[in-house]
C-alpha positions in Angstrom: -61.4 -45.9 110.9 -64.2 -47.5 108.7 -61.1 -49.4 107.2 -59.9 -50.3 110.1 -63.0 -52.2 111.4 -63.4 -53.4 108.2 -59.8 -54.7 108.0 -59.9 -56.5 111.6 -63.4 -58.5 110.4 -61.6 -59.5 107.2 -58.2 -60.4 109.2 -58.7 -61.4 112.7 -60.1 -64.6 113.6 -63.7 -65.4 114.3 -64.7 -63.6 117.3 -67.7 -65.0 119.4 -70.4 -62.4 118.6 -69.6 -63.0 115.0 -70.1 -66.5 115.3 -73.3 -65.3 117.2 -74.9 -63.2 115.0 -73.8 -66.0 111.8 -76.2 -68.3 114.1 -78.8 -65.7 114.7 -79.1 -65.5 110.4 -79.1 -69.3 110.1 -81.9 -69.6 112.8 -83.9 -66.8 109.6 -82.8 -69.3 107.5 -84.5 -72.0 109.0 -87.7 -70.4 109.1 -87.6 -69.9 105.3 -87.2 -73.6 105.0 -90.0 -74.4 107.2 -92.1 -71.5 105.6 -91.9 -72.9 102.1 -92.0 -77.1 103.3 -95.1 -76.2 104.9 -97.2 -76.3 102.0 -95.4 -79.1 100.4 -95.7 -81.3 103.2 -99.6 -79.9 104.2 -100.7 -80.0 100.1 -102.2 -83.2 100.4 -104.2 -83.3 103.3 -105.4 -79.4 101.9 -106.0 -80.8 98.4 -107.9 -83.9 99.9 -110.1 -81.7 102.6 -110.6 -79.4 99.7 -111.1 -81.5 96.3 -108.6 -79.6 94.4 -106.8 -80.4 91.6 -103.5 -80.4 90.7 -103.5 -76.5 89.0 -105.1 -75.4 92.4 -102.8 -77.3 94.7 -99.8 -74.9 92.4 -101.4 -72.0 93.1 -101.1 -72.9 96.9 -97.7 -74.2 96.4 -96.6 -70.8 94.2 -98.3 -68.3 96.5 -96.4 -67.8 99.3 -93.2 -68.1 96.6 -94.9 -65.1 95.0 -95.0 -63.6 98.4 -91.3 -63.8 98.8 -90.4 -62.5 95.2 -92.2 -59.1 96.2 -90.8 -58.7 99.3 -87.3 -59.3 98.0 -88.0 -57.0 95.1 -89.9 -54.1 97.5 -89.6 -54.9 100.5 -85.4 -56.2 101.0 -84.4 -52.7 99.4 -86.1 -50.7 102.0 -82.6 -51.6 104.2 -80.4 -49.8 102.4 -82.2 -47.1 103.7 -82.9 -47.6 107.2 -81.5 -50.8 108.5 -81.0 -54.0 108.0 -82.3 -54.9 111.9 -85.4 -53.3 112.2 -86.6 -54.6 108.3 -86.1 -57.8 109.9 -87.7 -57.3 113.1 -90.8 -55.8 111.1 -90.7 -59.3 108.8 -90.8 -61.7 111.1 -94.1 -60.2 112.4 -95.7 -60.1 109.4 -94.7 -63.2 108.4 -95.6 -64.9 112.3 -98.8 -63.3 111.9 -99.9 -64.6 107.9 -99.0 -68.1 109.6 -101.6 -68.0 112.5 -104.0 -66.5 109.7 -103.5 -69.6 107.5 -104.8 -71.8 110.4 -108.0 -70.4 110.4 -108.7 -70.2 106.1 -111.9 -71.6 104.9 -111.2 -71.9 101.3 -108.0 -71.9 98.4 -108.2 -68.2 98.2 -107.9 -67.1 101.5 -105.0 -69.5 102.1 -103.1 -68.3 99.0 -103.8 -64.5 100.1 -102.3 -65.3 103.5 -99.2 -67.5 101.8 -98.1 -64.3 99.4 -98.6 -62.2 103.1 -96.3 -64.4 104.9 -94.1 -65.3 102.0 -93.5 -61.1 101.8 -92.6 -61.1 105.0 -90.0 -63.9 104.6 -88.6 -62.2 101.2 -87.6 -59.4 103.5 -85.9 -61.2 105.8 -83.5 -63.4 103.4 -81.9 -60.6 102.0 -80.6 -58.3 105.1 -79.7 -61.8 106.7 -77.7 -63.0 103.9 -75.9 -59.9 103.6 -75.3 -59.7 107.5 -73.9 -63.1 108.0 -71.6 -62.1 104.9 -70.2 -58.8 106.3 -69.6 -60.5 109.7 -67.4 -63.2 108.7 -63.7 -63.2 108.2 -62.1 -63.1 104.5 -61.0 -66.6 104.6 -64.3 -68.0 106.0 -67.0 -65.9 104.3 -68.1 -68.3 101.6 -68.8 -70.7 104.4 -69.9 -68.4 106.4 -72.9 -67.6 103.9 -72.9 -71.4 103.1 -73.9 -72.2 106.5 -76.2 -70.0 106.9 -77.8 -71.3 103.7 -78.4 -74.7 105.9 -81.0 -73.0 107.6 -83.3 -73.7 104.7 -82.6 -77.4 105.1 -82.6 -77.7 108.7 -86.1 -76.1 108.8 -87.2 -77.8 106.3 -86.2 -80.8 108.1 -87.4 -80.1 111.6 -90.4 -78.6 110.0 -90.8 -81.6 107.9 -90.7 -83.9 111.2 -92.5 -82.1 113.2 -95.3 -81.8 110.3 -95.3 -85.3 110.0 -96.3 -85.6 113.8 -98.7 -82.5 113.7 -100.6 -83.8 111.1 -101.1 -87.1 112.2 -102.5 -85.5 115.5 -103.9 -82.7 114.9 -104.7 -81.9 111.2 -103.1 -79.4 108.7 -104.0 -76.2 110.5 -101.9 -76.8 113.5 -98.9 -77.1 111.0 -99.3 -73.4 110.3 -100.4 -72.4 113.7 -97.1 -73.8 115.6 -95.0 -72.4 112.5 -96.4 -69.0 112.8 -95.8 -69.2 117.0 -92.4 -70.0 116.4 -91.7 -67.3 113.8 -92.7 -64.7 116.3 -90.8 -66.2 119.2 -87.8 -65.6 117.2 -87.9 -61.8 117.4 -86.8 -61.3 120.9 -83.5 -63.8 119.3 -82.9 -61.0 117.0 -83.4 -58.0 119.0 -80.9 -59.6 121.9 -78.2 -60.8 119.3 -78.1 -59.8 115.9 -76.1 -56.4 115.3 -77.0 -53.8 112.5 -74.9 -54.1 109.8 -71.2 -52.3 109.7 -71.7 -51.4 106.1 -74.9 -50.1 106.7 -73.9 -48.0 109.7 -70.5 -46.4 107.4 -73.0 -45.7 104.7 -76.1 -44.2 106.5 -74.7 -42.6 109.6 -78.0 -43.4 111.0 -78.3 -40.6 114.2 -78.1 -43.6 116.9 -75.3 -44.7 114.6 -71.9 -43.8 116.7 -73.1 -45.8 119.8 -73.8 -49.1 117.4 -70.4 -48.5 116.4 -69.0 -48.0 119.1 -70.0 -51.2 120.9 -69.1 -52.9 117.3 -65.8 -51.6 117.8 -64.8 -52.9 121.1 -66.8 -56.5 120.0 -64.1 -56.6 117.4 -60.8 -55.9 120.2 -60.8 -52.3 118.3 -61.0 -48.8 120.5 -64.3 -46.8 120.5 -63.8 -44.4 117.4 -66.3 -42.0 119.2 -67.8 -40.5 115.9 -68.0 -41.4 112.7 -64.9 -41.2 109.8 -64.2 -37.6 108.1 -65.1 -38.7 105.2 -68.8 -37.6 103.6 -71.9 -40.2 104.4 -73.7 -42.3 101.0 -76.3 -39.7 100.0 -79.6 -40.3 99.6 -79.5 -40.0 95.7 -77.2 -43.0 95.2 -79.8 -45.2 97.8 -82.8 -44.0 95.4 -80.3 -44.9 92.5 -79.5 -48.4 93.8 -81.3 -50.5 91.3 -80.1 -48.3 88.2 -76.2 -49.4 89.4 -77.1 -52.9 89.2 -78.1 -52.3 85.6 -75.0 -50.0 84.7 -71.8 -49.9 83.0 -69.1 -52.7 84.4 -72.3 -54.2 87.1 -74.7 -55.1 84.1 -73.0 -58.1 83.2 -72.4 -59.7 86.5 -75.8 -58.7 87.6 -77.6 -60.2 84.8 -75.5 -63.3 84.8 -77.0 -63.4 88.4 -80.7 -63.1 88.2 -80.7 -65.6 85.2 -78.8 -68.2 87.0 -81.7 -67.4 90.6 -84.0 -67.7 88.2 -83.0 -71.3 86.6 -81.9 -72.7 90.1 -84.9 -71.7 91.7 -86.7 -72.9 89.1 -85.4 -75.9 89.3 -85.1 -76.5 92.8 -88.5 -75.3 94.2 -89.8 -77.8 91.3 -88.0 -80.6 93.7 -88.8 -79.5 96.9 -92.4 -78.3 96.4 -93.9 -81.2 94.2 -91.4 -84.5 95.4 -93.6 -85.8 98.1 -96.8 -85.3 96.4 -95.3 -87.1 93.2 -93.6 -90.3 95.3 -97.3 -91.1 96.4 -99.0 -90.6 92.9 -96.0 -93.3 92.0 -97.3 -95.2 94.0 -95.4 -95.1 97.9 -97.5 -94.3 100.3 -98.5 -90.7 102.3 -96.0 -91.5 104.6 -92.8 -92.4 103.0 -93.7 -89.3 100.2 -93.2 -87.4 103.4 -90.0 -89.1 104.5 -88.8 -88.5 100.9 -89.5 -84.6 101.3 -87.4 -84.8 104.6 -84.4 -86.8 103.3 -84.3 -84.2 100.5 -83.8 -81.5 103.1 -81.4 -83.7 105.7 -79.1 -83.7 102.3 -79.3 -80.1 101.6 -78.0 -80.1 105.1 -74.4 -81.6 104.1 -74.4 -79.8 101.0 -75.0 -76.7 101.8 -72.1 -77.1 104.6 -70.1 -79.1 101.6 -70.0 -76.3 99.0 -68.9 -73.6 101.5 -65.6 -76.0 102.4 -64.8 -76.6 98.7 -64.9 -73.0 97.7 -62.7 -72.0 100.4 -60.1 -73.8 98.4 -61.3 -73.6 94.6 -63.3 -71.4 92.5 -66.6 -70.9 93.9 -68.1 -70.6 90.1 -66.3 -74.1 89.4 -67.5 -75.6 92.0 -70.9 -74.1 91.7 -71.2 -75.7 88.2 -70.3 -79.0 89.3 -73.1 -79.6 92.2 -75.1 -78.4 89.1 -74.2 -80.6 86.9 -74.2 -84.0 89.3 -78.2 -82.4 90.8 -78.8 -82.6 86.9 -77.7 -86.6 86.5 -79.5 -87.6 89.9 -82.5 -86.1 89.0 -82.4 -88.4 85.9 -81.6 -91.3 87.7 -84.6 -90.9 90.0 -87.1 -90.5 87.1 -85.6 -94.0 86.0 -86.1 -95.5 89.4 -88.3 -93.8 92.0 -90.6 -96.6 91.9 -87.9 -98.7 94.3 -88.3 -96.9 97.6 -85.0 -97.9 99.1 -83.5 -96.4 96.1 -86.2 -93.2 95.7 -85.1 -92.3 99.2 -81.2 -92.8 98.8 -81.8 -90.6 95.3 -83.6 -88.4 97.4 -81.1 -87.4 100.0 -77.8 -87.0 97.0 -80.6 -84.6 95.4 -81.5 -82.6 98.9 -77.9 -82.6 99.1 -76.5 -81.2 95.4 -79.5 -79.2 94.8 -79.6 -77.3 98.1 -75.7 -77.1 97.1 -77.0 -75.2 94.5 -78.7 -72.4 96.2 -76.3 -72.0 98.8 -73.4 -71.0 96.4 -76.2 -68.6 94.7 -76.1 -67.0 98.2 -72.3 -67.0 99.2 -71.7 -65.3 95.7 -74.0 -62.7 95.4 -73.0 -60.2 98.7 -69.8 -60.4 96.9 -70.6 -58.7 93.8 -72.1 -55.4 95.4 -71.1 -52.9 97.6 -72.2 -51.8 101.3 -74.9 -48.9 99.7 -76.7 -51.4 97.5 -76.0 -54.4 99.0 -79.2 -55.3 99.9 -80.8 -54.1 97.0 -78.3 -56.5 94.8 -79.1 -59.4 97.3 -82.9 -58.7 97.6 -83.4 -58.5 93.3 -81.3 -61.6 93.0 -83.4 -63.7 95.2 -86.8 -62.2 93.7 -85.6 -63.0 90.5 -85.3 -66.4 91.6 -88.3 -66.0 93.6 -90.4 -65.5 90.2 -88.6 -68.9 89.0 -90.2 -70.6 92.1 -93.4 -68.9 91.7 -93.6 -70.6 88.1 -92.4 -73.8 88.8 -94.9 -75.3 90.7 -97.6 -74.0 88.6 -96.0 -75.4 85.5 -95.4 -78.4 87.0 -99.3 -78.8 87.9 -100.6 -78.1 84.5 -98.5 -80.1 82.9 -99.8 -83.0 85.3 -103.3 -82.0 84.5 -102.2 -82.1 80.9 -100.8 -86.0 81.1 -97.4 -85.8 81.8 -96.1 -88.7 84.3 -95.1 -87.5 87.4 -91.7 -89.1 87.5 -90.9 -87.8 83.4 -91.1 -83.8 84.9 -87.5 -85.1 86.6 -85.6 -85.3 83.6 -87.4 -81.7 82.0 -86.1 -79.7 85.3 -83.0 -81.9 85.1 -82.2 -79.6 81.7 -82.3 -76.6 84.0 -79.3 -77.1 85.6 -77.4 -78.1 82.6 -78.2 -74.3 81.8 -77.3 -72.8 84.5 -74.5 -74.3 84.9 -73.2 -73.3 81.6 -74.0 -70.0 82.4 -71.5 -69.9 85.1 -68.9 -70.2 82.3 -69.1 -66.5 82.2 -68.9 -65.6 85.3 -65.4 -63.7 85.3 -62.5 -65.4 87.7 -62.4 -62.1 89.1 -66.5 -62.9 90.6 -65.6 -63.3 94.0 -64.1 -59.5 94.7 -67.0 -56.7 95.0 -67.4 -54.7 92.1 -65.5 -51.6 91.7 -68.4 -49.0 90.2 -70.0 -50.3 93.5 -68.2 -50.3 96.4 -68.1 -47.1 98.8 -65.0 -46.0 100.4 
């Protein structure tokens, strides 16, 4: 039976509640995008009501990154245990909640405190979601599937980023935070009306409200009611408190390495471009206003690309193509630090960046449910990202102190453009047989 359901997701087509629940995860998405453009696009008007410099303004800008990296780390694994729908419900409320907080701060510290709050809640969102919108899409369309809901990031960064721009101009920073947090709460009664617990999860946990889940999951997907659960044995408990140590062991160590390092370069990299490019297009000299537009265009881009890379891996290599967006975010980040000081062509650059770079990320996402199976799943997902996450929590702050130190603003382009050339030599590794889920790992 658990094959069967698993066989008619893989091999039917699309079904509307599946296309349903895919939009309830990019709608997650899209409040990670706003979550982390918030500061970006607020860390002037902060840094200028404050009088902070530019090691400060990272701190603000790396906080709520740090956030996320525990809560994928601690938080995301907690739903291999007891479900990937309720983690999420709890998230968003911490996370809504840290955002109406931040409205009300006083000084760098208590903002910061409240960024690595809501930034924990966020971290436990992005994992269960990612793996959710993965197990719900057919074989064929899975890697776009993921892809797509990878968009989310850019289209809240880009909503958020408009609606900032307007909020700001208004009614000051702290109304940024407070409509952000109000519409990360409004969100909940979205997911409690339309996103289903995981299949996987439900075969592996046998939670005891389980059978009517699946049940009602059954019949979504044309299938009859199965009525109980399959003969065989349920995932025990020791192999959940065991999750992490069959990442790290025998045939997984390899593929799961390869992983975090290529999170943590990405994210390195990209948080560098999305957190610190509208605040650098002003200190070259454009104005408050088109540093903003430049922040938006990078996330309208990551928009396409994110939709872009999902396509082209449905028909090549996802690795190959992976390494390619890589390689091209590499050569327009070069071309920018040679030419930012043109606005027409900063915010053309700007928007072929948004749109390799969040490329980039989105292929990160569409390949790592692949690699792990339905009892660690999440755990695999949720280290991955906070491995990444640390990348992002240390590029900003590099990036400050290296601006308090002298660097140019636009020479920091080509240092981070080096970080893709890594990482996209580490893909040569990957094996071709990356896109199947590993053997030592996958439950029957």
């Amino acid at each position: 039976m658990n094959r069967s359901l698993k066989q008619a997701i893989d091999d039917q087509p699309m079904r509307g509640f599946q296309f349903l629940a895919i939009g309830v995860c990019i709608v997650l998405n899209m409040i990670d995008g706003f979550d982390v453009l918030v500061m970006a696009f607020t860390a002037s008007s902060v840094a200028s009501e404050w009088g902070l410099n530019g090691a400060q303004v990272g701190m603000l800008l790396s906080a709520g990154l740090f956030g996320m990296a525990a809560g994928s780390l601690f938080i995301a694994p907690w739903a291999d245990r007891f479900g990937r729908r309720p983690l999420i419900m709890a998230c968003l409320m911490v996370s809504g909640v840290g955002m109406l907080l931040s409205a009300h701060t006083h000084t760098p510290l208590q903002l910061a405190l409240l960024r690595a709050l809501t930034g924990m809640g966020i971290g436990g969102i992005l994992a269960s979601s990612n793996v959710i919108a993965s197990e719900y899409a057919n074989a064929r369309w899975r890697g776009l599937a993921v892809s797509l809901q990878s968009t989310g990031y850019a289209l809240g960064a880009t909503f958020g980023g408009l609606l900032s721009v307007w909020l700001l101009t208004h009614y000051g920073w702290r109304s940024v935070f407070s409509v952000g947090g109000w519409i990360t709460l409004a969100t909940l009664p979205v997911v409690a009306l339309y996103l289903p617990e995981s299949l996987d999860f439900l075969l592996a946990r046998r939670p005891a409200n389980g059978v009517a889940k699946l049940d009602r999951l059954a019949i979504q997907l044309g299938q009859p009611a199965p009525g109980a659960f399959p003969a065989s044995g349920p995932v025990t408990g020791v192999v959940q408190q065991s999750a992490l140590v069959q990442l790290l062991s025998g045939a997984s160590r390899r593929n799961t390495l390869l992983l975090w390092s290529l999170f943590f370069l990405v994210m390195f990299g990209f948080y560098f471009i999305m957190s610190w490019t509208p605040k650098l297009l002003v200190s070259a000299g454009l104005s408050a206003q088109q540093g903003v537009s430049g922040g938006v265009l990078l996330s309208v881009g990551g928009i396409v690309g994110a939709a872009l890379i999902g396509l082209l891996a449905s028909r090549w290599r996802l690795s190959t193509v992976l390494a390619l967006f890589m390689l091209v975010t590499a050569g327009l980040l070069v071309l920018f630090a040679c030419s930012a000081n043109s606005v027409v062509l900063a915010l053309a650059l700007g928007l072929l960046i948004g749109l390799a770079s969040n490329a980039c990320v989105a292929g990160l996402y569409a390949l790592s449910p692949m690699l792990y199976g339905p009892s660690v799943r999440a755990t695999g997902v949720g280290w991955g990202i906070g491995i990444g996450r640390i990348g992002a929590i240390l590029s900003p702050t590099v990036a400050g102190l290296l601006l308090d130190d002298g660097w140019q603003p636009l020479h920091l382009y080509g240092v981070f453009a080096m970080v893709f050339v890594v990482a996209a030599a580490l893909l040569l590794f990957i094996p071709r047989a990356q896109a199947q889920p590993t053997p030592a790992l996958t439950q029957a």
